[in-house]
C-alpha positions in Angstrom: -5.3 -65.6 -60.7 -2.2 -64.5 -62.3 0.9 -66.2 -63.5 2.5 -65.0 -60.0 0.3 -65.2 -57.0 2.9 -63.9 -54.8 3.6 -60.8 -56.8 -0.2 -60.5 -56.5 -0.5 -60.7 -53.3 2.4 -57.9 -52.5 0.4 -55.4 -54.6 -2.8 -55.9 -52.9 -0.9 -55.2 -49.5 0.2 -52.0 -51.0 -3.3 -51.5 -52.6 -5.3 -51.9 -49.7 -3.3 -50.5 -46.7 -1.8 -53.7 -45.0 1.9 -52.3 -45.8 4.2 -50.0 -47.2 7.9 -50.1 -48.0 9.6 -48.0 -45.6 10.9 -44.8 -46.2 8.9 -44.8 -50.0 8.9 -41.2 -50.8 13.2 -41.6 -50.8 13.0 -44.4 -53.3 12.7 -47.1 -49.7 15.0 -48.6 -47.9 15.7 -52.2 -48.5 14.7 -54.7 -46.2 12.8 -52.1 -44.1 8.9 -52.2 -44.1 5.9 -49.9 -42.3 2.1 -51.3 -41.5 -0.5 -49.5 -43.1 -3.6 -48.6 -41.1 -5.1 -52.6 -42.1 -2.0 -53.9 -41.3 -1.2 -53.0 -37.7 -5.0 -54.1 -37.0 -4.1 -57.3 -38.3 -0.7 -57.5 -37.0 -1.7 -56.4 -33.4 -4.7 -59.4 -33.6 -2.0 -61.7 -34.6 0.2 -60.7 -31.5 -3.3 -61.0 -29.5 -3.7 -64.2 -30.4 -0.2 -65.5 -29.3 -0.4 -63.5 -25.9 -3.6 -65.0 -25.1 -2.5 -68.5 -26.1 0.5 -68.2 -24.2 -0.3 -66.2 -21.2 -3.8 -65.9 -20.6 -4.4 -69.7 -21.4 -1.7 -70.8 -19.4 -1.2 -70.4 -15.3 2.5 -70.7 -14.9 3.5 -68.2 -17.9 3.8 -64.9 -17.5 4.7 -61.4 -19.6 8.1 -59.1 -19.8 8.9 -56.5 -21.7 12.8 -55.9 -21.9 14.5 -52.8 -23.5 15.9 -53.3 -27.3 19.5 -51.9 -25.7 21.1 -53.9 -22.9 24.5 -54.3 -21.1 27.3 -55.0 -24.6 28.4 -57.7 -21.8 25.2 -59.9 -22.5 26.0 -60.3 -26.0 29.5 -61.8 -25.3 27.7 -64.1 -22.7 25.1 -65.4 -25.4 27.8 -66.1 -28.2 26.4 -63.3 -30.5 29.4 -60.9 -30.4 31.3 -64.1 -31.5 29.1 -66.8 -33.2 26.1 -64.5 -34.7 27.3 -65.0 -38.2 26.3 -66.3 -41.6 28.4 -67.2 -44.5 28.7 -64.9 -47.3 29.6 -64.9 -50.8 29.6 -62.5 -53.7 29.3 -63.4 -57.7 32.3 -62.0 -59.1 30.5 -61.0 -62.3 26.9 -59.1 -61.0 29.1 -58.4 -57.6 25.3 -59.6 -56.0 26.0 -61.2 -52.6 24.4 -64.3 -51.0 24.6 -66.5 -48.3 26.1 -69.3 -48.9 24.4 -71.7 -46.6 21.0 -70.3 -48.2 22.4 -71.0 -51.7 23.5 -74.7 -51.0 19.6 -75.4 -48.8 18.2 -74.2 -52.4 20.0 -76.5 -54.3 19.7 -79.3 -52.0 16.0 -78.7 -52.1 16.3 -78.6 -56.1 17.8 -82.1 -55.8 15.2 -83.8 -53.6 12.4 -82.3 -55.3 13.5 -84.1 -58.5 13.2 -87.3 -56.2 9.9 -86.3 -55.1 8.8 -85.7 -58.8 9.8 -89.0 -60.0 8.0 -90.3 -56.8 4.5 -88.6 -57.6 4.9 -90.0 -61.4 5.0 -93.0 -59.9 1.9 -93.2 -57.5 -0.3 -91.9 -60.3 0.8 -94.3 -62.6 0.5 -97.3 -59.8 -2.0 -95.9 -58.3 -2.9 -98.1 -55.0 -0.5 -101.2 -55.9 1.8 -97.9 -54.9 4.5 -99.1 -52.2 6.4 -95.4 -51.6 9.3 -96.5 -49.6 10.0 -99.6 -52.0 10.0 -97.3 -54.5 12.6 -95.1 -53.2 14.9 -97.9 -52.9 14.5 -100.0 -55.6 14.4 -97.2 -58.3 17.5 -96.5 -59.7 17.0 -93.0 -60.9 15.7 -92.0 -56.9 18.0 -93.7 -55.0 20.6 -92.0 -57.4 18.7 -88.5 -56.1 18.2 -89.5 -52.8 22.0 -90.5 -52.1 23.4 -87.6 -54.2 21.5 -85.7 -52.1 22.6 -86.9 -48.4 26.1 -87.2 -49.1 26.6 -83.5 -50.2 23.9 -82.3 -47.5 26.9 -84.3 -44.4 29.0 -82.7 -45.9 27.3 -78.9 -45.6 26.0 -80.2 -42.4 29.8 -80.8 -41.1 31.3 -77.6 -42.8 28.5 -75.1 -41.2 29.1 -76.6 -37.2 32.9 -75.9 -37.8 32.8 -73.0 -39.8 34.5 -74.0 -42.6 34.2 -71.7 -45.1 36.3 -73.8 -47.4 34.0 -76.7 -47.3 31.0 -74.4 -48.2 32.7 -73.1 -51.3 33.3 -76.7 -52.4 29.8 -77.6 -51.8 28.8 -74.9 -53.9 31.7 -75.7 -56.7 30.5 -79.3 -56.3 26.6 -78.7 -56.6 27.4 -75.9 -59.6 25.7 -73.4 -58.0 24.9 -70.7 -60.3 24.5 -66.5 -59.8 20.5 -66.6 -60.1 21.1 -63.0 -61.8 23.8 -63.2 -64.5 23.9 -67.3 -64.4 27.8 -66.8 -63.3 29.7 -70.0 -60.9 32.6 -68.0 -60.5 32.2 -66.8 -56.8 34.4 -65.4 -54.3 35.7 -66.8 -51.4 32.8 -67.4 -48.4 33.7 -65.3 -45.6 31.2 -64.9 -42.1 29.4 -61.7 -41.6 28.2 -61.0 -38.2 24.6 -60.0 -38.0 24.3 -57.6 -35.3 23.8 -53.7 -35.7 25.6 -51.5 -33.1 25.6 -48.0 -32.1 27.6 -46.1 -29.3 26.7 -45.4 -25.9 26.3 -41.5 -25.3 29.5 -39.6 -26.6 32.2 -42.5 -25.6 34.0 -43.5 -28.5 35.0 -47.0 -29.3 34.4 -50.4 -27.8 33.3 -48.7 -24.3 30.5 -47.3 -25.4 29.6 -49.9 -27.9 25.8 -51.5 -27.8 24.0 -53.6 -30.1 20.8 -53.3 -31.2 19.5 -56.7 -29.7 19.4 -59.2 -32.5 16.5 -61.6 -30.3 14.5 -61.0 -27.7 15.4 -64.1 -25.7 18.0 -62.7 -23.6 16.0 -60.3 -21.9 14.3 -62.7 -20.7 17.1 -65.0 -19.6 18.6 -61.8 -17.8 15.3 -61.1 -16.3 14.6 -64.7 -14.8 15.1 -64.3 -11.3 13.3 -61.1 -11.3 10.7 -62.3 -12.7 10.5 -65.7 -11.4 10.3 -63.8 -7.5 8.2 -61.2 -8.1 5.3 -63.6 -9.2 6.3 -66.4 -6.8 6.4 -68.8 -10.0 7.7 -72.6 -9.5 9.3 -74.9 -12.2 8.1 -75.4 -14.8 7.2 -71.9 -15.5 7.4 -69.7 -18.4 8.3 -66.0 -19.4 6.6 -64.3 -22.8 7.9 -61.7 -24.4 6.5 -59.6 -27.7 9.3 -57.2 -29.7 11.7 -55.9 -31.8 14.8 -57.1 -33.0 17.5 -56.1 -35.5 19.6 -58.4 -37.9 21.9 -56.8 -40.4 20.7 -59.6 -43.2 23.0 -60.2 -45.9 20.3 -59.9 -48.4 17.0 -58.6 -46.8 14.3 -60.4 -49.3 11.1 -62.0 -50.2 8.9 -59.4 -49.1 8.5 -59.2 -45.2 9.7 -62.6 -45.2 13.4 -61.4 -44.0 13.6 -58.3 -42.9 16.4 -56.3 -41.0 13.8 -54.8 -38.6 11.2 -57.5 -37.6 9.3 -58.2 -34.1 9.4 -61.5 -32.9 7.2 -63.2 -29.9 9.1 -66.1 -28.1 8.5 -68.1 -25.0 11.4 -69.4 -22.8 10.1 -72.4 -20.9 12.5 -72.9 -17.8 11.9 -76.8 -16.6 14.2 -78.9 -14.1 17.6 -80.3 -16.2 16.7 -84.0 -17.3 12.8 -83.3 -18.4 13.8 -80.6 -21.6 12.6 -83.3 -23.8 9.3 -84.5 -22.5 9.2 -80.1 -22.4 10.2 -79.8 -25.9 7.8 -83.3 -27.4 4.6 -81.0 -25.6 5.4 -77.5 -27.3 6.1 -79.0 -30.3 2.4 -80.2 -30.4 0.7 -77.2 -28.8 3.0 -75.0 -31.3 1.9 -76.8 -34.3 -2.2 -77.0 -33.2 -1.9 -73.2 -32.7 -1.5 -73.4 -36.0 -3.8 -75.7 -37.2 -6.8 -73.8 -35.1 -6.3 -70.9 -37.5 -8.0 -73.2 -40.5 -4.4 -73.7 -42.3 -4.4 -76.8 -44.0 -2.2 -79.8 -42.9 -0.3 -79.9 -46.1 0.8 -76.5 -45.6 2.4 -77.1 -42.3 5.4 -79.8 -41.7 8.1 -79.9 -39.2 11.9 -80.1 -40.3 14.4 -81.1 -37.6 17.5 -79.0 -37.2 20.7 -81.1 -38.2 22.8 -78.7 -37.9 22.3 -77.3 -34.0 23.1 -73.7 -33.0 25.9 -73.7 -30.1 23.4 -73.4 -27.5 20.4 -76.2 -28.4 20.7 -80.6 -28.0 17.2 -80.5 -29.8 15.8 -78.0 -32.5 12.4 -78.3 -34.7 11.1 -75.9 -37.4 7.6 -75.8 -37.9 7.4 -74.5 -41.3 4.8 -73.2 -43.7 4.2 -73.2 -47.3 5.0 -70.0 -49.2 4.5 -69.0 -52.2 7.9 -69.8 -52.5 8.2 -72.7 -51.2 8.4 -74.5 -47.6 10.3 -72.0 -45.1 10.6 -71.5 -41.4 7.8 -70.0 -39.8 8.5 -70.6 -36.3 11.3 -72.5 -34.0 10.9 -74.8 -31.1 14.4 -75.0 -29.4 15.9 -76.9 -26.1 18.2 -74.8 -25.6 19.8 -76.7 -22.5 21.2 -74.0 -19.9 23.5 -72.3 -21.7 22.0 -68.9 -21.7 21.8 -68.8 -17.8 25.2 -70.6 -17.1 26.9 -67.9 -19.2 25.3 -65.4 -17.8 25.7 -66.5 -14.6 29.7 -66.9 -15.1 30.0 -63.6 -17.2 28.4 -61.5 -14.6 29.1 -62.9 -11.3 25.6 -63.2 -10.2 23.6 -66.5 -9.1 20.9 -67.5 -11.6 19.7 -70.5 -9.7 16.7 -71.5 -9.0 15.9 -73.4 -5.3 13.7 -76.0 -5.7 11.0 -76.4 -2.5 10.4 -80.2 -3.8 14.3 -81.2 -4.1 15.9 -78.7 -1.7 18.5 -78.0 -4.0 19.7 -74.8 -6.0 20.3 -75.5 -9.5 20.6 -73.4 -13.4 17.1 -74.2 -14.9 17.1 -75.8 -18.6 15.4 -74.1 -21.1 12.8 -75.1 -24.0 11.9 -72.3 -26.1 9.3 -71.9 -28.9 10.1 -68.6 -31.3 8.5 -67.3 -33.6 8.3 -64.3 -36.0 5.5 -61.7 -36.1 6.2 -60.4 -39.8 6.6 -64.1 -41.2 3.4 -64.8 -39.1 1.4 -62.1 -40.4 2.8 -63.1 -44.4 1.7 -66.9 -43.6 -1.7 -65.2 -42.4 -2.2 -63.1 -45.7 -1.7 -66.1 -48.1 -3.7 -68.0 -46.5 -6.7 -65.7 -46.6 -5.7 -64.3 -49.9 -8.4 -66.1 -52.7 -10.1 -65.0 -56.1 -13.3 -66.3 -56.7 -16.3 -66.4 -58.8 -19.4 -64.6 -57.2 -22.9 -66.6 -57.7 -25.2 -65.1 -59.6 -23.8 -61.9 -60.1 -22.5 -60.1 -63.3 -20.2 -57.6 -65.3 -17.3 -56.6 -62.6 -19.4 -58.2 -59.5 -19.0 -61.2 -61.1 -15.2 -62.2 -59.5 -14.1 -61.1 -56.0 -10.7 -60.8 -54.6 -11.4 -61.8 -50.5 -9.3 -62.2 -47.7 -10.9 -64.9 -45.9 -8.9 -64.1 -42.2 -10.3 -66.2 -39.3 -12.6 -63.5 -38.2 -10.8 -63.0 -34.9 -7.9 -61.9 -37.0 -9.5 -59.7 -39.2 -8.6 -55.8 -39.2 -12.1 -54.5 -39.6 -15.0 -56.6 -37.5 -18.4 -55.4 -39.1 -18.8 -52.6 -41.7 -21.8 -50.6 -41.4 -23.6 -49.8 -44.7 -26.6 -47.2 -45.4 -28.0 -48.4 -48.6 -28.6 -44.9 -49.9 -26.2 -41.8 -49.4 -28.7 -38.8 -50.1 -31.5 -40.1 -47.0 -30.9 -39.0 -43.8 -33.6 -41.3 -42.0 -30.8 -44.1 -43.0 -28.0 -42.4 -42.8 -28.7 -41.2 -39.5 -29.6 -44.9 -38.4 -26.1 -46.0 -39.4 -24.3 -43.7 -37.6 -26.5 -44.7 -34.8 -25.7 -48.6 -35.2 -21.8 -47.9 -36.1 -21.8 -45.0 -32.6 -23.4 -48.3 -30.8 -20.9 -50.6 -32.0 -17.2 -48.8 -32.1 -17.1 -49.4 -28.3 -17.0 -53.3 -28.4 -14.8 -53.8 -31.8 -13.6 -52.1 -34.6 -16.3 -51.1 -37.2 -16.2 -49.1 -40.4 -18.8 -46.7 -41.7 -19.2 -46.6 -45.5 -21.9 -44.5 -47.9 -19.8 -44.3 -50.8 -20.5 -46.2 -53.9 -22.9 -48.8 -55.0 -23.5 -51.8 -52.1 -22.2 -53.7 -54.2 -18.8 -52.1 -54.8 -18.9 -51.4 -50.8 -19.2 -55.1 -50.8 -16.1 -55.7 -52.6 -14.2 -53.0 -50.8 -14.9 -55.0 -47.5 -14.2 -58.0 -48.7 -10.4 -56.8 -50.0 -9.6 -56.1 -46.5 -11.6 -59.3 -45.0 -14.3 -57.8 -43.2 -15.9 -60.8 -41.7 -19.8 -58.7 -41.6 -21.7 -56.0 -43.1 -24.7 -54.4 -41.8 -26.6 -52.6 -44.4 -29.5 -50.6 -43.5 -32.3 -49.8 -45.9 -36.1 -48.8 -46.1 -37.3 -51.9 -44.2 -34.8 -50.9 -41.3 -36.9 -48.0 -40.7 -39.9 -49.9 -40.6 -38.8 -52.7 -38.0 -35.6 -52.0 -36.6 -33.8 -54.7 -38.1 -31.0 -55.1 -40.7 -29.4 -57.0 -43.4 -25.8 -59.0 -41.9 -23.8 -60.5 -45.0 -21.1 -63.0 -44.1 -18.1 -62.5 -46.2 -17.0 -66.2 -46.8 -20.4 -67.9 -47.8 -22.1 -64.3 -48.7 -25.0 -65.6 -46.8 -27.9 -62.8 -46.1 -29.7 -63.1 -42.9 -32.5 -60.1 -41.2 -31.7 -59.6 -37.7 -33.0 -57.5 -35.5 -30.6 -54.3 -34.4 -30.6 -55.2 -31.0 -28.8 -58.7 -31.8 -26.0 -57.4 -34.0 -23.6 -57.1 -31.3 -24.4 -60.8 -30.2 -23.7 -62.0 -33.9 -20.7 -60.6 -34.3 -19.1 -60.7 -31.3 -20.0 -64.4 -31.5 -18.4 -65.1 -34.9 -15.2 -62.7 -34.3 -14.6 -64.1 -30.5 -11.0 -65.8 -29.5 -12.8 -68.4 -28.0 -14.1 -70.7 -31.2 -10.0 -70.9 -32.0 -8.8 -72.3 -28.2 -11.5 -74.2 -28.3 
């Protein structure tokens, strides 16, 4: 492993096919990223895995597909045309902008984690005599941290719900927040930025024609509830999922697909009767974070962080967030997002978005508890997790060390690589074929002569192909075959007629709902 796994990790994407910066042969475009052919396997099983968790496993949720472009009006209704902004700041020396908020989180984080330092010193040295929250009080040097650190975070806290832009910039002045490129604290003033791309309508100029690229997918569902909810005879609660693109003009676009200025999301708007959002909100919290957790990531890598400064629309908001390489960052959002959306709707456009309820008898605006979550960051989380270097057992020279992405096999791109031990003999090159012809029909295979097995191994195992079949002389004695599995490189002989079994077995859905 190298002194920067993360940088490792970004060239192995490029290396092996998973993805591409956009527009590469014109020197990119920032922020902008394409899906080699691994990739979109991986990303489309990722997306599979949501739908079916969220639709398939669940009677009273149900799919939509709204258009990226919708009525300007909808984005005045939502707040975006007005509220969809982050603060923004320049260094007046490299002229490299920032957001501000993202600069004052860092350097709150910097602060705690010098708590959290002196707090780890501490259990080692104690070791179970260790009382953690005494600790944190009695110490003078942590509580120091620990108080620094709450009093500057109100004070960000306050200055980002009322958009003061002169309370950022003191927060910064007062943490001495420094240019991370020339090392410069002379900044400019903060300003907001709004986020949203737009485009005109046809040939009419100016703010008639005006549309926005949609900077969520949310509010095509909230536009599309009644439609939705009468077409499929739902009753409360009931849900709507929705896969697809968005569009944020990002201040700075950066750490790899991590932000990105053209991303896909996959949220869930959970419409529930006003007074029960929170017993709502307490249950996808839980079945958010064991979606997780069925994937094999570890516990430690996964912690929730409470929003405590809430967007204009939410009275609760959660981040489930995942450990990076750099660092702990939002991975996904679990929002109650009252009924905002479809009360301002509702009042913008003149139309009822009421729901009558059979049980009550009364007609009211549905609240809302939504869970959000990002394809791209999802598909990053994914890739580090799989992403290992490991010694080989008993092998030598270059065979010795493997890079492997160990995917849940569900996930993985490729299901079963098929493998002719020789290239030059047709008896077994013709068997393969057979097998992969067989096969293709029920999950994706790949068909491979080239090389040593070994090195076919190895190739495989870079893109975290969960089996290979390799056919050799005994094959064409007995019809049966050699199946490695990639994590524990275990050999078994199986007859050809049970390869199909095996592997649809290991790669199946089902082992991660269950």
């Amino acid at each position: 492993m190298s002194a920067d796994p993360f940088k490792d990790l970004v060239s192995h994407c490029k290396e092996y096919g998973f993805i591409f910066q956009s527009s590469e042969i014109y020197d990119g475009l920032s922020g902008v990223y394409d899906y080699g052919s691994y990739g979109i396997e991986l990303k489309n099983n990722i997306k599979s895995y949501w739908w079916k968790a969220m639709v398939q496993n669940h009677e009273n949720i149900v799919g939509l597909d709204s258009a990226i472009m919708m009525h300007p009006e909808i984005w005045k209704a939502s707040g975006h045309v007005d509220a969809f902004n982050d603060p923004l700041v320049d260094s007046k020396v490299s002229n490299k902008r920032y957001r501000a908020d993202v600069l004052i989180e860092e350097a709150l984080e910097k602060i705690m984690g010098k708590a959290e330092k002196e707090i780890e010193k501490a259990r080692k040295r104690f070791g179970d005599d260790f009382v953690e929250e005494q600790y944190r009080r009695d110490n003078t040097r942590v509580a120091e941290y620990i108080q620094k650190h709450d009093e500057i975070n109100q004070r960000f806290v306050d200055a980002m719900s009322k958009n003061d832009m002169v309370g950022l910039k003191a927060v910064i002045e007062e943490l001495e927040i420094a240019d991370p490129v020339s090392g410069s604290k002379e900044w400019t003033d903060v300003r907001q930025f709004n986020l949203m791309f737009h485009t005109q309508l046809g040939n009419i100029a100016g703010e008639e024609g005006k549309l926005y690229l949609r900077p969520e997918t949310a509010q095509g569902i909230f536009v599309n509830f009644l439609n939705v909810q009468k077409t499929t005879r739902q009753k409360l609660p009931f849900g709507i999922a929705q896969i697809g693109k968005a569009f944020r003009n990002e201040i700075i676009a950066r750490q790899f697909i991590f932000r990105m200025r053209e991303f896909e999301q996959m949220e869930m708007q959970f419409f529930v009767q006003p007074g029960s959002e929170m017993k709502w909100y307490a249950y996808w919290k839980e079945a958010r974070m064991n979606w997780h957790k069925a994937l094999g990531t570890p516990e430690s890598k996964l912690r929730f962080h409470d929003h405590e400064n809430l967007a204009h629309y939410a009275n609760a908001a959660v981040d489930v967030q995942f450990e990076f390489p750099f660092g702990f960052k939002e991975l996904e959002g679990i929002h109650s997002r009252t009924d905002f959306d479809l009360k301002s709707h509702q009042e913008l456009s003149g139309k009822k978005l009421q729901y009558f309820d059979p049980e009550t008898n009364e007609n009211y605006v549905p609240y809302v508890v939504e869970t959000s979550i990002g394809v791209d960051r999802m598909f990053l989380a994914v890739l580090t997790n799989a992403y290992t270097e490991e010694e080989v057992p008993d092998a030598e020279g270059k065979e010795s060390t493997r890079i492997v992405l160990k995917f849940p096999p569900a996930l993985a791109p490729v299901k079963c690589a098929i493998l002719p031990l020789l290239k030059n003999n047709d008896a077994l090159t013709g068997t393969a074929r057979e097998i992969f012809d067989d096969l293709k029909f029920n999950f994706l295979c790949q068909y491979d002569e080239k090389d040593a097995i070994g090195r076919r191994y190895r190739r495989q195992d870079a893109i975290g192909t969960p089996y290979c079949v390799t056919v050799d002389h005994q094959t064409l004695e007995d019809q049966t075959v050699t199946i490695r599995e990639r994590d524990s490189l275990k050999q078994d002989r199986i007859p050809i007629s049970k390869i199909r079994e095996v592997v649809e077995a290991g790669i199946s859905f089902r082992s991660l709902f269950q």
